[in-house]
C-alpha positions as CSV (number, residue, x, y, z in Angstrom):
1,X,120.9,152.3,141.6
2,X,117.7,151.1,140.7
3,X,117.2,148.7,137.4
4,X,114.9,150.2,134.8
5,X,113.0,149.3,131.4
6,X,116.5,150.2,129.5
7,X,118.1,147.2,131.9
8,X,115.6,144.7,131.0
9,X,115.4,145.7,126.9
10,X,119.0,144.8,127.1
11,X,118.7,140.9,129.1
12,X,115.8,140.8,126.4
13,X,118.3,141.5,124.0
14,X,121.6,139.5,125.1
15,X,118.6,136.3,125.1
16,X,117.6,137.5,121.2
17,X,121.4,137.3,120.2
18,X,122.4,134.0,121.7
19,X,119.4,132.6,120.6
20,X,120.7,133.5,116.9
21,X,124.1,132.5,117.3
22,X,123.0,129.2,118.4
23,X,120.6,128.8,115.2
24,X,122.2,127.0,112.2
25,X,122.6,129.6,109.5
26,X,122.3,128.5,105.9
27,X,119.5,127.3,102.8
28,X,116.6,124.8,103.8
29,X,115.1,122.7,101.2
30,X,111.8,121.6,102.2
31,X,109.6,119.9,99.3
32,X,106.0,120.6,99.4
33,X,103.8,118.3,96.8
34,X,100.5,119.7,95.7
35,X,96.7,117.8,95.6
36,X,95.2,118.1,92.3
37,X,92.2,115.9,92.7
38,X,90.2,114.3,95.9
39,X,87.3,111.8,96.3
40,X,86.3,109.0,97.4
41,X,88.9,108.5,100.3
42,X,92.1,109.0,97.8
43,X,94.1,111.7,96.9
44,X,96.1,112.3,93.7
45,X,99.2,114.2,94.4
46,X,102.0,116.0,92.4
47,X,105.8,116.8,93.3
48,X,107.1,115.2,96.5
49,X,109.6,113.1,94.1
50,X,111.6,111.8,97.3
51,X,108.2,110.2,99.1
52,X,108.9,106.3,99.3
53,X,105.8,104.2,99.4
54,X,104.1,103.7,102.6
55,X,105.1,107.1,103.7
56,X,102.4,108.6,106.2
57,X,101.7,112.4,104.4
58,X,100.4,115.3,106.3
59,X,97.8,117.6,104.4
60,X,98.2,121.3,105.5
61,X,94.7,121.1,107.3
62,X,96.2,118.4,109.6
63,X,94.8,115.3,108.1
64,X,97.2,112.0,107.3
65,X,97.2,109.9,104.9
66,X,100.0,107.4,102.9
67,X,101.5,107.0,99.8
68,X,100.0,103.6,98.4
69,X,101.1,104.3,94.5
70,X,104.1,105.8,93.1
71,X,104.5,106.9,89.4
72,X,106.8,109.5,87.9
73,X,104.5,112.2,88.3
74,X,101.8,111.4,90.7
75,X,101.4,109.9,94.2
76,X,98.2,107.8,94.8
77,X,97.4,108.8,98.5
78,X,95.1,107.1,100.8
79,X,93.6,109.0,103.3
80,X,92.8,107.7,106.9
81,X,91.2,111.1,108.0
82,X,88.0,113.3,106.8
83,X,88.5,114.4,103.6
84,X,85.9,116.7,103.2
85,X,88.0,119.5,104.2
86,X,90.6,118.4,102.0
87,X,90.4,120.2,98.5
88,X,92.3,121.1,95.0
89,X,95.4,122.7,95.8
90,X,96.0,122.2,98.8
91,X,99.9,121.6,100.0
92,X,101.2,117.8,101.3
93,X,104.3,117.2,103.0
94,X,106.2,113.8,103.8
95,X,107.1,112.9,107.0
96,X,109.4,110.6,106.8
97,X,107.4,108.0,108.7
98,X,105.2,105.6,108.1
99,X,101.8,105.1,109.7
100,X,101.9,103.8,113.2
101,X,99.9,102.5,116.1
102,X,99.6,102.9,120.3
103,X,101.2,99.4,121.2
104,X,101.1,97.5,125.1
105,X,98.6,96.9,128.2
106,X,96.9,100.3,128.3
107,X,94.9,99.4,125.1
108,X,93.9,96.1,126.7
109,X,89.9,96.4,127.6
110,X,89.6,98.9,125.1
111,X,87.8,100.0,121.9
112,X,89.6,101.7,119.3
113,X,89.4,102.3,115.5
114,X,92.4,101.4,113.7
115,X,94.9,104.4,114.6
116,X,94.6,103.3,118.6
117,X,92.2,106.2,118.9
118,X,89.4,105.8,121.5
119,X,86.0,104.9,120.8
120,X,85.1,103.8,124.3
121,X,84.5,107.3,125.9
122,X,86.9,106.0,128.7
123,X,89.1,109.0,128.0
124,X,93.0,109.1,126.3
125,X,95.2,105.4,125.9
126,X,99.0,106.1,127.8
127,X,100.3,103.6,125.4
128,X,103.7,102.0,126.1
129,X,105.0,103.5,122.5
130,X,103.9,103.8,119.0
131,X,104.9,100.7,116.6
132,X,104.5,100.3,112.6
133,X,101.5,98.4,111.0
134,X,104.0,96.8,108.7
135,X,106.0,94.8,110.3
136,X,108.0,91.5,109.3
137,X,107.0,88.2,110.2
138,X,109.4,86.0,112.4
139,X,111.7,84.5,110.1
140,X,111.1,79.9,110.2
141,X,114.3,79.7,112.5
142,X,112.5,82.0,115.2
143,X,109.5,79.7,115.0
144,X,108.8,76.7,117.0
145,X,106.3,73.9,116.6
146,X,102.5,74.7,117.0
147,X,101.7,72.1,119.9
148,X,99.8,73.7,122.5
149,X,96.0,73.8,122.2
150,X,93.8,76.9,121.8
151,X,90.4,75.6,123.3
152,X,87.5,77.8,121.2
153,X,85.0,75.8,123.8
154,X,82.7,74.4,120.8
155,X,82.6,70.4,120.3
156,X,82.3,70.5,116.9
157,X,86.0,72.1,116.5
158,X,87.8,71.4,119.8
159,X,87.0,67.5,118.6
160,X,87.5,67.3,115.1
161,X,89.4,70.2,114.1
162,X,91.2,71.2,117.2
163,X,93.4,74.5,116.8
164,X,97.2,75.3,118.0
165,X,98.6,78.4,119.6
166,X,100.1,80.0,116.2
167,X,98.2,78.9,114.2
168,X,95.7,80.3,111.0
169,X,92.5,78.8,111.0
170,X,90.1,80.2,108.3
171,X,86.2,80.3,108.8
172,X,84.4,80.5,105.8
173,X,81.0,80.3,104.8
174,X,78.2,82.0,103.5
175,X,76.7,85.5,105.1
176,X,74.8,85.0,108.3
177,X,75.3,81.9,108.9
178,X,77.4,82.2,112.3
179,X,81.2,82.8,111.5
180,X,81.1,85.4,114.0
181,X,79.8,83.6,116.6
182,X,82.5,81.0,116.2
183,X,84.9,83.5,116.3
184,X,83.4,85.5,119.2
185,X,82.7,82.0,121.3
186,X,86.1,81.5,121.3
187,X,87.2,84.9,122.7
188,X,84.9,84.6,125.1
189,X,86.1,81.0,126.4
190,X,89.7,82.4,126.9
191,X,88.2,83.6,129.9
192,X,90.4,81.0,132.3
193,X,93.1,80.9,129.5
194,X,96.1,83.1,129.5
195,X,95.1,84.4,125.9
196,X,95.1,88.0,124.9
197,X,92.5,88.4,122.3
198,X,92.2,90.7,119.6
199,X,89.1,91.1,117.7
200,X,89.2,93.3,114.8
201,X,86.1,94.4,112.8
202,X,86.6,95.3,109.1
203,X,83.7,97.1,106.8
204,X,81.2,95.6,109.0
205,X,77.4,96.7,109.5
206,X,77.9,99.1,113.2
207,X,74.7,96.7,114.9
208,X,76.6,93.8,113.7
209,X,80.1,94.7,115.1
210,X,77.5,96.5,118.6
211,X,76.4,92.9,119.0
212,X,80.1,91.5,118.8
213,X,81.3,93.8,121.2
214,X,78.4,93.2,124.1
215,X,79.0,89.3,123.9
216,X,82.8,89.5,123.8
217,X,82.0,92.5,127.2
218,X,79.6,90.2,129.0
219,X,81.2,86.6,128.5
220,X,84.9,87.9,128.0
221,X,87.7,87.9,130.4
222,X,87.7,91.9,131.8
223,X,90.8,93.7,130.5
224,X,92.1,90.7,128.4
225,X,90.7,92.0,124.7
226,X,91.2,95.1,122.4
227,X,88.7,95.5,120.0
228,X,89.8,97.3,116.8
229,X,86.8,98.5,114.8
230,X,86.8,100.1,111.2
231,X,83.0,99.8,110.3
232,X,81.1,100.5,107.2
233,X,81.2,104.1,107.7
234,X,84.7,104.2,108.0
235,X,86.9,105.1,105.3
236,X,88.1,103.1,103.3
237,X,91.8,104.0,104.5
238,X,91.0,103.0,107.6
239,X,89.6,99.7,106.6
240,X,92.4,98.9,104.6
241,X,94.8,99.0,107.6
242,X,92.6,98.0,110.5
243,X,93.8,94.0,109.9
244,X,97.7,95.6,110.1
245,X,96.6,97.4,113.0
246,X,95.1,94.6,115.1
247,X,98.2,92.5,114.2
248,X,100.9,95.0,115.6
249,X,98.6,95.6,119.0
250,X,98.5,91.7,119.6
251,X,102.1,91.2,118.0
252,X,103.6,93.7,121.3
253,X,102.0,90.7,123.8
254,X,103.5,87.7,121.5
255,X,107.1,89.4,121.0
256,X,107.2,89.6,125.6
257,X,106.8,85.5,125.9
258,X,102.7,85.7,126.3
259,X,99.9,84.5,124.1
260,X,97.7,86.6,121.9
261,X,94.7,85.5,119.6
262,X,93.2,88.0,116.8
263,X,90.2,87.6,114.8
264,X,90.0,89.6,111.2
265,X,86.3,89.8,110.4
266,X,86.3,89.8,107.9
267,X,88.9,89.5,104.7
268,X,86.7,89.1,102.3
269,X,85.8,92.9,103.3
270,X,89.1,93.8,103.5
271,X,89.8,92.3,99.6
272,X,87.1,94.7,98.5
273,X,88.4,97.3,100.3
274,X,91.6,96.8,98.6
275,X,90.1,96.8,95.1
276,X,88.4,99.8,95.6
277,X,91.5,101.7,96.7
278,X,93.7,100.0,93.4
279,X,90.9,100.9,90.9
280,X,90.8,104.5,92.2
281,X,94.5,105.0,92.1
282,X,94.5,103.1,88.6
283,X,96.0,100.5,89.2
284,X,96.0,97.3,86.6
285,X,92.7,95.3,87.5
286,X,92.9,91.2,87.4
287,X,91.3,88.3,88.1
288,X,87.4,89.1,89.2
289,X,88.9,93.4,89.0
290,X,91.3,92.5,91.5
291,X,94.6,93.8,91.6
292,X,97.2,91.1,91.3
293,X,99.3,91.6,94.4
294,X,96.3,90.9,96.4
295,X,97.2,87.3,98.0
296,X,100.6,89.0,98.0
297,X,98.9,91.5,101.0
298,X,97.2,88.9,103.0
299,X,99.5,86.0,102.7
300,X,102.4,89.0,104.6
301,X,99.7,89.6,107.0
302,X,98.7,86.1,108.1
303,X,102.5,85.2,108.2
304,X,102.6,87.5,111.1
305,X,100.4,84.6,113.5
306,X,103.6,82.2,114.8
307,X,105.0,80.2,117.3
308,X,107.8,82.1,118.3
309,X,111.1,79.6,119.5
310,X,111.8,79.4,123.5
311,X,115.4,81.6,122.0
312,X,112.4,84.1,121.4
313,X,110.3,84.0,124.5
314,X,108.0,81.5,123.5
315,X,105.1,83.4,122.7
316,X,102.3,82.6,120.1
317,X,99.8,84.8,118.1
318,X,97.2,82.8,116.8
319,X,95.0,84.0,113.4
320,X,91.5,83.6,112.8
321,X,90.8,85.4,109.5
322,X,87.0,84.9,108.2
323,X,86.1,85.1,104.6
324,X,82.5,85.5,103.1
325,X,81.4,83.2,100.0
326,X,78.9,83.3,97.6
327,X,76.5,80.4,97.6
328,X,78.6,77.9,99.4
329,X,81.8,78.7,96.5
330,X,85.0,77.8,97.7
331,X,86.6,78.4,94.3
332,X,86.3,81.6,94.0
333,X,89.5,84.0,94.1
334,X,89.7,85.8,97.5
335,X,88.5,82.4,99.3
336,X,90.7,80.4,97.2
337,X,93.7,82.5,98.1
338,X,92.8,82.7,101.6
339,X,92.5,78.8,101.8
340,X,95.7,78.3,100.4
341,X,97.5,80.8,103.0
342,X,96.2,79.3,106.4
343,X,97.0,75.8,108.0
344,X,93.3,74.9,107.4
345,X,89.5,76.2,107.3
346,X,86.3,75.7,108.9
347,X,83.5,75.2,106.3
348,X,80.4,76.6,107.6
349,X,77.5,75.2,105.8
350,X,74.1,77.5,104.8
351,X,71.8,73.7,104.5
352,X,73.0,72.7,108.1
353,X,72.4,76.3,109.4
354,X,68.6,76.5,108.4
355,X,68.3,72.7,109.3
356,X,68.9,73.8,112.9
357,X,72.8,72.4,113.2
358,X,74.7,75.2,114.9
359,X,77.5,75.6,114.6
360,X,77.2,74.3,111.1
361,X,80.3,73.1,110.3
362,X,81.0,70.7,107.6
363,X,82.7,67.9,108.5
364,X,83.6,67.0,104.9
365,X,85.3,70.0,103.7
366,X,86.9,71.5,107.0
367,X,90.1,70.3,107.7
368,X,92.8,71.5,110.4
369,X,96.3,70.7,108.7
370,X,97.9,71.1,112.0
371,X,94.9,68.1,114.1
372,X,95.6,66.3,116.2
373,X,99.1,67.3,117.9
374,X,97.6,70.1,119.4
375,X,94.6,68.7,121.0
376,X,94.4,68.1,125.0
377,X,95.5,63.9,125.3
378,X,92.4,63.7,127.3
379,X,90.2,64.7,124.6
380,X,91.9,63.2,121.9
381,X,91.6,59.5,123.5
382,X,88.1,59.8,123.8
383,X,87.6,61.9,120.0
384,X,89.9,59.2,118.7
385,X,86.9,57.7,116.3
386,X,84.9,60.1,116.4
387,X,85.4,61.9,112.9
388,X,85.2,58.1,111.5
389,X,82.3,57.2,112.8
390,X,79.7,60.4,112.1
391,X,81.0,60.2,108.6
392,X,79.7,57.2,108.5
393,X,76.1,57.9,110.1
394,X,76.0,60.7,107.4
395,X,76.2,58.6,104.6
396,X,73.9,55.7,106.5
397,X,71.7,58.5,106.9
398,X,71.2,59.6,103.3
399,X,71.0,56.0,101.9
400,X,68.1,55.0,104.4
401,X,66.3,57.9,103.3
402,X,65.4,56.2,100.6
403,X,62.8,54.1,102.2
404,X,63.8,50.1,103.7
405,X,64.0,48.8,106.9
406,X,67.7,49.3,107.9
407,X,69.0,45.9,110.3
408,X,69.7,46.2,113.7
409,X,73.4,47.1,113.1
410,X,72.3,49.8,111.1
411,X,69.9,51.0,113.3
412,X,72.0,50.8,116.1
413,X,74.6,53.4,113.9
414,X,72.4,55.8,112.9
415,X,71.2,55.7,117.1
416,X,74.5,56.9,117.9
417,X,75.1,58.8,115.1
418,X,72.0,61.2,115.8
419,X,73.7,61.7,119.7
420,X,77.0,62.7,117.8
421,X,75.4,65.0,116.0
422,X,73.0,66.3,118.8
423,X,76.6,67.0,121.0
424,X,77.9,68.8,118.4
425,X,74.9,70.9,118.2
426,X,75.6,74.1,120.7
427,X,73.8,77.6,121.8
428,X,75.9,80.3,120.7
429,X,77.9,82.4,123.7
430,X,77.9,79.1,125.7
431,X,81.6,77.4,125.0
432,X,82.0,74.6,127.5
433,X,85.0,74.0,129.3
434,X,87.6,71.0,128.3
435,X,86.1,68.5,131.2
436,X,82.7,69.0,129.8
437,X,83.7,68.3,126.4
438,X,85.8,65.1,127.4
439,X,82.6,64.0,129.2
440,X,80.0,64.6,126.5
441,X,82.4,62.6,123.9
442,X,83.0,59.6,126.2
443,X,79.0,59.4,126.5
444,X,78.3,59.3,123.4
445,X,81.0,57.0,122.5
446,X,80.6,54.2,125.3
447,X,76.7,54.3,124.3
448,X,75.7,56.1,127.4
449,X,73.2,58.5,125.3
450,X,71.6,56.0,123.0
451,X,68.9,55.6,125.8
452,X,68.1,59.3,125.7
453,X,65.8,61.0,123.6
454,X,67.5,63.3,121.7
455,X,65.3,66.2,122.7
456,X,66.8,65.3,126.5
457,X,70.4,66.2,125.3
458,X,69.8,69.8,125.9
459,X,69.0,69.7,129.1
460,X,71.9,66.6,129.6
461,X,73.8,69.1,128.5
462,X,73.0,72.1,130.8
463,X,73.5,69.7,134.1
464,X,76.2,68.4,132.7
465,X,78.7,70.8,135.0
466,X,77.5,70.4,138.0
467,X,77.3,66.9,137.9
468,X,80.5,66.3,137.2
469,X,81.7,68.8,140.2
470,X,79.4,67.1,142.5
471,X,80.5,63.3,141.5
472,X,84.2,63.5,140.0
473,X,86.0,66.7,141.0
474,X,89.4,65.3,140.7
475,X,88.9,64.0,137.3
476,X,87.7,67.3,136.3
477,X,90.3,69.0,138.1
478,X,93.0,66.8,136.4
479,X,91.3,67.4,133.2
480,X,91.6,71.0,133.5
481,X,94.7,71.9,134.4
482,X,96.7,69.1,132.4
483,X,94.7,68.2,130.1
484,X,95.4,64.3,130.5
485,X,93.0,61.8,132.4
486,X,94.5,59.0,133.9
487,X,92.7,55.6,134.3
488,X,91.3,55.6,138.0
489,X,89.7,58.8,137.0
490,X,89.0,58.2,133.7
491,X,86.9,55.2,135.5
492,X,85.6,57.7,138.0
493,X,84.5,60.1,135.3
494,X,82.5,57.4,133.6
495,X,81.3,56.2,136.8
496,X,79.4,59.9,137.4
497,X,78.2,60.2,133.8
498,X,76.2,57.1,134.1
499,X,74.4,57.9,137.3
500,X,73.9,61.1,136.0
501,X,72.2,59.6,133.0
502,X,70.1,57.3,135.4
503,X,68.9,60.4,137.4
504,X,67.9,62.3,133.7
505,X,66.6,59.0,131.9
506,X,64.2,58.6,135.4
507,X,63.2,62.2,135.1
508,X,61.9,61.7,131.7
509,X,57.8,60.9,131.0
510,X,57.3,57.1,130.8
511,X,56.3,57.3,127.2
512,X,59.4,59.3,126.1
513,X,61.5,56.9,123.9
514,X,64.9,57.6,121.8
515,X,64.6,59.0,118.5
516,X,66.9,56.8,115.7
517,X,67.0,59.7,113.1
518,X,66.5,63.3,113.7
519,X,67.8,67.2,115.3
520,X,67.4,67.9,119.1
């Protein structure tokens, strides 16, 4: 007896009725909201009443985007895909989600825009699992004290303003003036570190954020970043969540005991951003036509960077949020807010820029309220006067200006002074490792420099290295991998620093003589 097409119509059948027996008979409800206008990266939506804020939406031509405004009858949507093929009409759905990014090591040497999606043509992320932008920061009983150093590798910081794992350090100043260079040195000198950096570019120029990337891929540690980039182009939805974004990605490292640094570049952007999306979705404007929950959304971002408590692993995300001013003005509302948010601020300065100082930072407004108690002991013995004492060569400097013959005190200050200020003078993409900087500041201080011509500092400088390798390898050793210098090496150190100035001073033309007053 053979088995025909009658046999298999019935199997075919027997699998059609179970099927339906196992299906759960009865009414759905499914809500479906309409769009009734589009533009400009925001949608205006009617019905879905049951939509809570924040809800990711799904358009019915597969684009996303999430509720941001709320009113009786109409949902301000923001959209984070193209909306060109998005029109009048068209039908939205809730998801009951909210929007959410590929998390853990896969993303780590990566580029991707703000949803974890690939920009690197290195082909699809396997991410360890999907984790909300919005997320709470650790409550002050998870946090521990900020104690351990972040070295950026620049003098003029690591000395005077030195920086703490979980920490927020703001760098402000005007446009073009090298906040991103600050930002991107220090990525790049967590090359030796165990820091997981994050750099994350918000409604930036794409040759701007190109030139970011090649410096952090040439001097960067391989597979220890994740660049997050929503440029210019992008929309604005995507901007508005790229800082949210970058925090989650480095939040997953922070939350399993490790260290993680992000840099927001920049705020001030991402303030604009904001504003654009509240005016379109009508909400009230305020101070300078911003909405008035806008220190509301950075201050719950930035309280996201923390020191977690050993109970919580011990890991740290650090922040370093830049914000653009406006002719050197501090007072306005977005830096304002932004300064009263993080545990301090590095003033860059537009005068020393164009002067030749880089990095400009000014001494007189940047402060670091944590100082001091996170900065190597090595560095900070040698630093300990350091702050003091080119204050004072500032002011000596501007007074003698003036005309007069300054005494030989004074001329003896404003010597040294001019070798404080040529050290903290430094090429961009060249941080310098903790020995170096221990070395330069102990020079300087003990007098060592006053016989060089400033114009010789760079190139004291460059050799600096290898000298020390060559004639104190244990102090630098030490230095490096404790961060203390004890006093037979301390002596040792010095020791190689003055026949290394010997050997430049004798290199030097016979008529070359030390400046008083004046840049490298």
């Amino acid at each position: 007896m053979t088995s025909g097409p009658d046999t298999k119509k019935d199997a075919w059948l027997e699998h059609a009725k179970a099927k339906l027996d196992a299906a759960a008979l009865g009414a759905q409800v499914e809500q479906i909201g309409r769009v009734e206008e589009v533009g400009d990266g925001i949608a205006l939506i009617s019905g879905l009443p049951e939509v809570r804020l924040d809800e990711l939406l799904l358009f019915d031509k597969g684009q996303f985007g999430f509720a941001q405004v709320l009113e009786r009858n109409r949902i301000g949507c923001v959209l984070l895909d193209d909306v060109d093929v998005i029109e009048a009409g068209d039908s939205v759905r809730g998801t009951g989600d909210v929007v959410r990014v590929p998390v853990g090591p896969a993303l780590l040497g990566r580029i991707v825009d703000p949803l974890g999606r690939p920009l690197d043509d290195k082909g699809p992320i396997a991410a360890d699992t999907l984790e909300p932008i919005e997320r709470p920061a650790p409550a002050i009983i998870d946090r521990d004290l900020v104690t351990q150093p972040v070295q950026t590798g620049l003098v003029a910081i690591d000395t005077l303003f030195a920086l703490g794992r979980g920490q927020r350090e703001l760098i402000i100043g005007d446009r073009a003036i090298g906040k991103t260079t600050i930002a991107v040195d220090t990525i790049i000198n967590q090359k030796t570190s165990d820091i997981i950096c994050v750099y994350v570019a918000v409604g930036q120029k794409s040759s701007s954020v190109r030139r970011a990337i090649d410096a952090i891929q040439a001097g960067g540690a391989a597979g220890r970043w994740i660049i997050v980039v929503a440029a210019a182009a992008s929309s604005p939805g995507l901007q508005w969540i790229a800082p949210f974004a970058g925090f989650t990605m480095a939040e997953y490292f922070r939350d399993r005991g490790q260290h993680a640094l992000i840099v927001i570049d920049d705020l001030t952007k991402h303030a604009a951003t904001h504003r654009e999306i509240a005016l379109l979705t009508r909400q009230s404007p305020g101070r300078e036509a911003y909405p008035g929950d806008v220190f509301y959304v950075h201050a719950r971002l930035l309280e996201r960077a923390a020191k977690l408590s050993k109970e919580k692993g011990g890991g740290s995300l650090t922040a370093l949020p830049i914000a653009e001013t406006d002719a050197g003005n501090l007072s306005a509302y977005i830096p304002t807010n932004l300064i009263s948010i993080t545990d301090g601020q590095i003033v860059l300065n537009s005068k020393l820029f164009h002067e030749g100082q880089k990095p400009s930072v000014d001494v007189g407004t940047s402060v670091s309220r944590v100082g001091g108690k996170t900065q190597a002991h090595a560095l900070r013995e040698a630093a300990e006067t350091l702050r003091l004492d080119y204050a004072q060569f500032l002011e000596l400097e501007m007074f003698t200006r003036f005309g007069g013959m300054p005494d030989t005190r004074v001329r003896q200050e404003l010597t040294r002074g001019a070798r404080i200020r040529a050290i903290l003078n430094q090429p961009q993409h060249a941080p310098l490792r903790l020995a170096d900087e221990v070395a330069l500041v102990l020079a300087v201080q003990s007098g060592l420099l006053d016989q060089l011509p400033l114009a010789a500092i760079i190139g004291f400088r460059a050799g600096l290295s290898d000298a020390l390798d060559h004639g104190a390898a244990d102090a630098v050793r030490l230095i490096q991998e404790t961060g203390t210098l004890d006093g037979a090496r301390k002596q040792t150190l010095c020791e190689a620093l003055q026949h290394y100035v010997q050997t430049v001073t004798s290199s030097l033309p016979p008529t070359t003589h030390p400046e008083t007053i004046g840049q490298p």
